[in-house]
MARMIGU-941898 format. One record per residue (C-alpha): z, y, x negated; residue number from 0. Coordinates in steps of 0.25 Angstrom, whole numbers, plus 5000, padded with zeros to 4 digits. Each point is the difference from the previous one (the first is absolute). Layout:
N
    up  north  east  resi
     Z      Y     X   NUM
...
This chain:
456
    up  north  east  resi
  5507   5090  4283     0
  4992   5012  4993     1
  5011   5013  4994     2
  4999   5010  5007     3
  4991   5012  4998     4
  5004   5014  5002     5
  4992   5003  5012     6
  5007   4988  5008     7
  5013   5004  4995     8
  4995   5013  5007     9
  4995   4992  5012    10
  5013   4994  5003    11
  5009   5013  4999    12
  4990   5007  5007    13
  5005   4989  5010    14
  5013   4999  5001    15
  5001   5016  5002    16
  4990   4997  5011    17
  5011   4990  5006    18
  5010   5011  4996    19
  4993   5009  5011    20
  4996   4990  5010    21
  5016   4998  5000    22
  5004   5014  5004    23
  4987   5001  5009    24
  5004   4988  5007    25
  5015   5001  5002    26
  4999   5008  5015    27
  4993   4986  5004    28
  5013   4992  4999    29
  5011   5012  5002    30
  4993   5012  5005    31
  5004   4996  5016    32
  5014   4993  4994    33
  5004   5013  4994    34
  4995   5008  5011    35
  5009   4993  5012    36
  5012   5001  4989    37
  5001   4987  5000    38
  5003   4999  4983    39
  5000   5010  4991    40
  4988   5006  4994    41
  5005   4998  4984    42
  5006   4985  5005    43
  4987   4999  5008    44
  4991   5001  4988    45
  5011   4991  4991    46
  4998   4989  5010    47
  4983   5002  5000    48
  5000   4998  4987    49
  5008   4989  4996    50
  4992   4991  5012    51
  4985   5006  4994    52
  5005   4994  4988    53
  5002   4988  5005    54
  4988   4998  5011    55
  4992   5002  4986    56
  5003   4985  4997    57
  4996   4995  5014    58
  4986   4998  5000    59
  4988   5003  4991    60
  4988   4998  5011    61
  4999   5015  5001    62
  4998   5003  4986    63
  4991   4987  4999    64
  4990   5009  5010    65
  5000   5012  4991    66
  4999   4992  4986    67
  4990   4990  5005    68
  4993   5002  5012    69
  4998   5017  5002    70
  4991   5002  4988    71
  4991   4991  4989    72
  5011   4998  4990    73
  4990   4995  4989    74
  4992   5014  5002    75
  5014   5008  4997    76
  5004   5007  4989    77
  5014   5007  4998    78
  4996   5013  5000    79
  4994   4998  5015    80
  5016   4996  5004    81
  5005   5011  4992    82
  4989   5010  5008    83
  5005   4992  5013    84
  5016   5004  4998    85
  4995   5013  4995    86
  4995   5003  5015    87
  5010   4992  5008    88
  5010   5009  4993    89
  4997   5012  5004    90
  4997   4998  5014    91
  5015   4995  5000    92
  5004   5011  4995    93
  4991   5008  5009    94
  5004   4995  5011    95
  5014   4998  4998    96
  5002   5018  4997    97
  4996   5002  5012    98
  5008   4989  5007    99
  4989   4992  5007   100
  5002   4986  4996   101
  4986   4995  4998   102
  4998   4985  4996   103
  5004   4998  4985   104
  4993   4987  5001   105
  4988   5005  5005   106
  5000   5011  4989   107
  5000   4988  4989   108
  4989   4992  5006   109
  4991   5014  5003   110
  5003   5004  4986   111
  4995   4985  4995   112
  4987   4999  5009   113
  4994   5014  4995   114
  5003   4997  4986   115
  4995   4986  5000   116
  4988   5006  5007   117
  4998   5012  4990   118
  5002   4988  4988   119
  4990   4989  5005   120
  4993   5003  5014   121
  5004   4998  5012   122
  4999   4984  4998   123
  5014   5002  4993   124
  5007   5000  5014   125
  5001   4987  5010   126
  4996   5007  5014   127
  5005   4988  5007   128
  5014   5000  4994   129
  5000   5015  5002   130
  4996   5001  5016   131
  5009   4986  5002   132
  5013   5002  4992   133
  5000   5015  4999   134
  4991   5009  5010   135
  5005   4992  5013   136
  5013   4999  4999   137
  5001   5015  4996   138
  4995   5002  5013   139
  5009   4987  5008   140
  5011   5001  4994   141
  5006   5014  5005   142
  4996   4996  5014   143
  5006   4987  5002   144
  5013   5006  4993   145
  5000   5011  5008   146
  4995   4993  5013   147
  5012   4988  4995   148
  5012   5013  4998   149
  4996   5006  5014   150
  5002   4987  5007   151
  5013   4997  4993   152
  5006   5014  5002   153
  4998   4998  5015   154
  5005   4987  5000   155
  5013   5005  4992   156
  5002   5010  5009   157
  4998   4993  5012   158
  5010   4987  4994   159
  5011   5009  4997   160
  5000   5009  5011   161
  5012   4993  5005   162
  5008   5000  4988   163
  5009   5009  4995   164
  4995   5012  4992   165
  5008   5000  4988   166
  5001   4986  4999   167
  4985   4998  5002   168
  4997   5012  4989   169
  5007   4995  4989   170
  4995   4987  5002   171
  4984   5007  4999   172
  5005   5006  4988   173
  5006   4987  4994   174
  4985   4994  5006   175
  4991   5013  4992   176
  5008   4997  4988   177
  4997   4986  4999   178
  4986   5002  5003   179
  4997   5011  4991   180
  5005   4992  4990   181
  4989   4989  5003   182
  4991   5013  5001   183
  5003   5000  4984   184
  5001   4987  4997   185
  4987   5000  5005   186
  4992   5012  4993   187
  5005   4995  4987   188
  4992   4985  5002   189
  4986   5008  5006   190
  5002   5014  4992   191
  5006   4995  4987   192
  4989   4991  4999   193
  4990   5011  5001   194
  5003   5002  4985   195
  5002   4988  4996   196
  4986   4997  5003   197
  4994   5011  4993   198
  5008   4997  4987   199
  4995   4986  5002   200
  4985   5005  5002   201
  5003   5010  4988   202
  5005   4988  4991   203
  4988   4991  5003   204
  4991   5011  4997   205
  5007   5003  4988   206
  4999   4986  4996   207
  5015   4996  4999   208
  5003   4991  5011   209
  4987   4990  5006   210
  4991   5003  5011   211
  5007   4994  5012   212
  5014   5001  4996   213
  5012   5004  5008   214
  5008   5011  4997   215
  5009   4996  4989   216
  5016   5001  5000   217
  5001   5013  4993   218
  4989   5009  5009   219
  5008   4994  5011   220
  5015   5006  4995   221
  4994   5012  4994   222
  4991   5003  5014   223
  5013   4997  5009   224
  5009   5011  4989   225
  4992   5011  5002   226
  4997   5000  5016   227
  5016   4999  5000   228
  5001   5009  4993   229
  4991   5010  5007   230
  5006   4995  5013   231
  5013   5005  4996   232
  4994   5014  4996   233
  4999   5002  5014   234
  4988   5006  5006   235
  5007   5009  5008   236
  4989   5009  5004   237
  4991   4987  5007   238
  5013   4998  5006   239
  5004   5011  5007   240
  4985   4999  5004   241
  5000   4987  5005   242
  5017   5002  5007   243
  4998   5011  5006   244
  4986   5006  4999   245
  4992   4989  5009   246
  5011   4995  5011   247
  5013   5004  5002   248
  5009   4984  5001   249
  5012   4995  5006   250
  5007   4986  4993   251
  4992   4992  5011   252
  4987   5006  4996   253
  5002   4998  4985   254
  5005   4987  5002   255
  4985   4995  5006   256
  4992   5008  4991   257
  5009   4993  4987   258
  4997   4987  5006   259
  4988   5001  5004   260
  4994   5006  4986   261
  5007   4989  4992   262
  4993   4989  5007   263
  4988   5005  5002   264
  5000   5002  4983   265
  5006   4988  4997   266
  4989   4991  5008   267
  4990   5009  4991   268
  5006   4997  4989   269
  4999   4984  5000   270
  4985   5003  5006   271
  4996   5007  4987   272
  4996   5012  5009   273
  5004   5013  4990   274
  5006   5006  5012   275
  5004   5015  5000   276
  5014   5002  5004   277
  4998   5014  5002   278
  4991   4997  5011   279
  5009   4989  5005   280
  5013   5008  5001   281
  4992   5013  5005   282
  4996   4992  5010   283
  5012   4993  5006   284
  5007   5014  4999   285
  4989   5005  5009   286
  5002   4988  5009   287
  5014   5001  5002   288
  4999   5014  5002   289
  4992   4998  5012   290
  5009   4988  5005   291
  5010   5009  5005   292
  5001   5006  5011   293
  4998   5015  4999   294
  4996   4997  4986   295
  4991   5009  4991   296
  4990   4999  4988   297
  4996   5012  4995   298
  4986   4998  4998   299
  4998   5011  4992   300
  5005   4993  4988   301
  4996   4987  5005   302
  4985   5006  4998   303
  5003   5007  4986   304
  5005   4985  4997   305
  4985   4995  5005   306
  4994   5009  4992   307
  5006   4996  4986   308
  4999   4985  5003   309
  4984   5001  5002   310
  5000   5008  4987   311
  5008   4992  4992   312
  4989   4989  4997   313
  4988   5012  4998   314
  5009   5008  4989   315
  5005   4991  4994   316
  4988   4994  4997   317
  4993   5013  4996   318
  5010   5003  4991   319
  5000   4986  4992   320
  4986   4999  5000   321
  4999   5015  4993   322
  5013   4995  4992   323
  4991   4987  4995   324
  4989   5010  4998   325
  5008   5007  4989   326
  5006   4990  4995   327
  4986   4992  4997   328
  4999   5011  4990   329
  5007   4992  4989   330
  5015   5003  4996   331
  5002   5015  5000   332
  4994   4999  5015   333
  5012   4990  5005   334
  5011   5010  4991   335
  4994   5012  5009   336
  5001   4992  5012   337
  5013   4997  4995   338
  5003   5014  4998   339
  4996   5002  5015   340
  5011   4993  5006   341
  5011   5004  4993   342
  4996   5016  5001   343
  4996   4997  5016   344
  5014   4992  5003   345
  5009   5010  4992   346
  4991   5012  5009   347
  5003   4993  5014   348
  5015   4998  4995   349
  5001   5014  4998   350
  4996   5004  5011   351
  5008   4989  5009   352
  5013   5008  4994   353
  4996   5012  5008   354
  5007   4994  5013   355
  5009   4989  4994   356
  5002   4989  5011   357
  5011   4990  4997   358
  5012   4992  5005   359
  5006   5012  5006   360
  4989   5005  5008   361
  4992   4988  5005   362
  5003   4999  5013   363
  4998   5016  5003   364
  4988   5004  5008   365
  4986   4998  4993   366
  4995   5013  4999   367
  4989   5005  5008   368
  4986   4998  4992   369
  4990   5010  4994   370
  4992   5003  5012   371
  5011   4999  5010   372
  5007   5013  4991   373
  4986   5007  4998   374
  4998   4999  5018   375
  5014   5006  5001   376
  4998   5011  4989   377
  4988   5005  5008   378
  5003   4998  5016   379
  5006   5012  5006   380
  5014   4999  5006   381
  5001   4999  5015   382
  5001   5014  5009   383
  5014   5006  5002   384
  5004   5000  5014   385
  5004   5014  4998   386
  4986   5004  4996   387
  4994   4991  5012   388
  5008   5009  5011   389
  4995   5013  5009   390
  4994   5011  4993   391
  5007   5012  4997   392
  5001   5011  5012   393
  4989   5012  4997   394
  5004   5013  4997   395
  5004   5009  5012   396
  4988   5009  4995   397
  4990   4990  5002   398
  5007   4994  5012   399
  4999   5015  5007   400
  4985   4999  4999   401
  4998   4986  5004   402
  5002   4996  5013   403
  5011   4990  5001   404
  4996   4984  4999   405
  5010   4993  5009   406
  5001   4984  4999   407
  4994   4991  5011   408
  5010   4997  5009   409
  5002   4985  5002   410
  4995   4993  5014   411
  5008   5003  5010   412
  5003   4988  5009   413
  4998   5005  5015   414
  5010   4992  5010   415
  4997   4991  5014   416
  5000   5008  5013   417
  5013   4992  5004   418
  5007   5005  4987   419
  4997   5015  5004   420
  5005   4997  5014   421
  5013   4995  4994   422
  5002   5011  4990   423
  4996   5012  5010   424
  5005   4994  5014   425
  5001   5017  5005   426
  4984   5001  4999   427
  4998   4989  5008   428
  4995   5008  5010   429
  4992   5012  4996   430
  5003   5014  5008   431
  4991   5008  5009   432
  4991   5009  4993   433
  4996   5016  5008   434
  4989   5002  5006   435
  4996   5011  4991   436
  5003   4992  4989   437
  4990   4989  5003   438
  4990   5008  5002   439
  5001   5004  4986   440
  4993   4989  4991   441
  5007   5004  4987   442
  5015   4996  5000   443
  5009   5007  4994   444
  5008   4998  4986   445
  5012   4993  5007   446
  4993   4991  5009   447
  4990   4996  4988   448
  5012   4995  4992   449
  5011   4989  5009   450
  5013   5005  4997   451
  5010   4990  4991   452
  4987   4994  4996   453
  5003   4996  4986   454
  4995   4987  4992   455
């Protein structure tokens, strides 16, 4: 084994600080519906998270085999391509994560390490089949058949304990979501953890320290399972509140089903070798189970912000590791600037993140409306007063003394059956004798126009 050089030293912090945001992009996956239905704590919540990435990270080293072997030409590499790679993945998360969307950090990684690969060697430095097979298709599988996999369960919890008793069968849903967001971890930690892995691996290789081929040595696999921990106990609160109460408001039953069926649905990825984004997966179940209750809702709106960032990831990411490789081709004061970069872009979005701090002690509020929603309500006018909607005001007398006065239509008047009038007025029954003189006379008078007592 080679010593290493200054920009692989580089390389592999660069990574680990990668993993260290992947951790806190990708805690509301495990305990974002956990917290929300109160079923733990959101600090023990986190602890718990943490402590089961760490150990996932031992579990399995197919994933990180895809990214170091099989996603790009590792012989066609060099360092500073990784290090342009992390640069883009990075800042997506970070991205991302301050406006509490939670986009796919692994898709982030992998965009990042296409468009450098591309901007270093062609587009020959990337494997097509191994990106349409292990990565494009089950991006777009996976968060269907979890969320078609949560609504069926949900239903089916509803519908088996519909007979039991409701406390009794609450506590044991929260004992149930508990336990399987536990496996939710668990299983991020052996297909995320490994994410980073890979590309310290593929960073190594390139660098010459460790053979073409190799797997991930001891030390990238304790170093990689530390820092998404560590991240994980940070606690992305704002991509929680996000995922808890922004897409779908749950009950223990409906957490329960969306825990279990994430947690399988990664952990059959994970022995595949499929870099699987759990973001996608969990998003998806949540969705699912949302539906499966009866009188259920999603709020769409979210669901499509969501939607947005997950077809982006892979595009900008990718655009800013290949502009990152760009500079860095330019020798070594292009890789400090791009070094530079970072640091100045993350300390930018962390100020900014502090001007609505969202923590432990307000993740389960109400996610705030967006930027558009707030911009419609500025400019809509308030609904009409019922005071202004009644009668006009009266005119003056002046102007009423010189207009004739405007009476209201009366309302139809509903005229009766003969049998009714004969009731009411049995005395004109029979009608009396009218003079001669009178008769004569075609035009009748006033009182014989008019029947007496003849009011409607």
């Amino acid at each position: 084994m080679e010593s290493f050089s200054l920009i692989l030293a580089i390389v592999v912090i660069t990574a680990l600080a990668f993993d260290f945001t992947n951790g806190f992009h990708d805690t509301a996956n495990a305990m974002a519906t956990t917290i929300s239905t109160g079923a733990l704590k959101p600090k023990v919540a986190v602890a718990l998270s943490a402590a089961l990435n760490l150990v996932g990270a031992f579990l399995s080293v197919e994933v990180a085999n895809t990214i170091s072997k099989g996603l790009v030409d590792e012989t066609g590499i060099r360092p500073e391509v990784i290090f342009a790679a992390l640069v883009g993945a990075i800042l997506w998360n970070l991205l991302t994560w301050l406006v509490g969307l939670p986009s796919s950090s692994s898709h982030a990684l992998m965009g990042g390490l296409i468009g450098a690969a591309i901007a270093s060697a062609g587009f020959g430095a990337v494997h097509g089949g191994v990106l349409v097979t292990k990565v494009l298709l089950p991006a777009v599988a996976a968060p269907v058949v979890a969320g078609l996999a949560a609504m069926v369960s949900t239903r089916l919890s509803y519908t088996i304990g519909r007979k039991s008793d409701g406390k009794a069968a609450e506590k044991g849903h929260r004992a149930g979501q508990i336990a399987s967001a536990g496996l939710v971890s668990l299983a991020h930690g052996t297909n995320d953890a490994q994410k980073t892995m890979g590309v310290i691996t593929l960073a190594l290789i390139a660098g010459g320290a460790i053979a073409p081929g190799s797997n991930p040595p001891t030390w990238v696999i304790l170093s990689a399972g530390l820092a998404i921990a560590l991240g994980t106990y940070i606690g992305g609160w704002r991509i929680i509140r996000t995922m808890g109460k922004g897409l779908t408001d749950l009950q223990p039953q409906q957490g329960f089903a969306a825990q279990t069926s994430a947690a399988t649905a990664i952990l059959a990825s994970s022995h595949l070798g499929f870099s699987l984004s759990t973001t996608h997966v969990v998003s998806g179940s949540v969705m699912g189970a949302g539906l499966g209750r009866k009188g259920g809702v999603v709020r769409w709106s979210t669901a499509t912000r969501m939607a947005v960032a997950w077809i982006l990831t892979l595009p900008a990411a990718a655009l800013v590791g290949a502009g990152a490789e760009l500079v860095t081709g330019l020798g070594d004061w292009g890789t400090a600037l791009v070094a530079l970069f970072l640091v100045a872009s993350s300390a930018v979005i962390y100020k900014l993140s502090r001007r609505e701090v969202v923590d432990h002690t307000n993740v389960n509020h109400e996610e705030p409306a967006g930027v558009v929603t707030q911009a419609i309500a500025a400019v809509t006018p308030p609904p009409a007063s019922p005071v202004a909607a009644g009668p006009a005001a009266p005119e003056p007398a002046a102007q009423a003394a010189d207009q004739p006065l405007t009476v209201p239509a009366p309302e139809p008047l509903t005229v009766p059956a003969p049998e009714d009038l004969a009731a009411a007025f049995p005395a004109q029954a029979t009608a009396p004798a009218v003079p001669a003189a009178q008769a004569a006379d075609p035009a009748p008078t006033a009182a014989q126009a008019v029947p007496p007592a003849a009011t409607v």
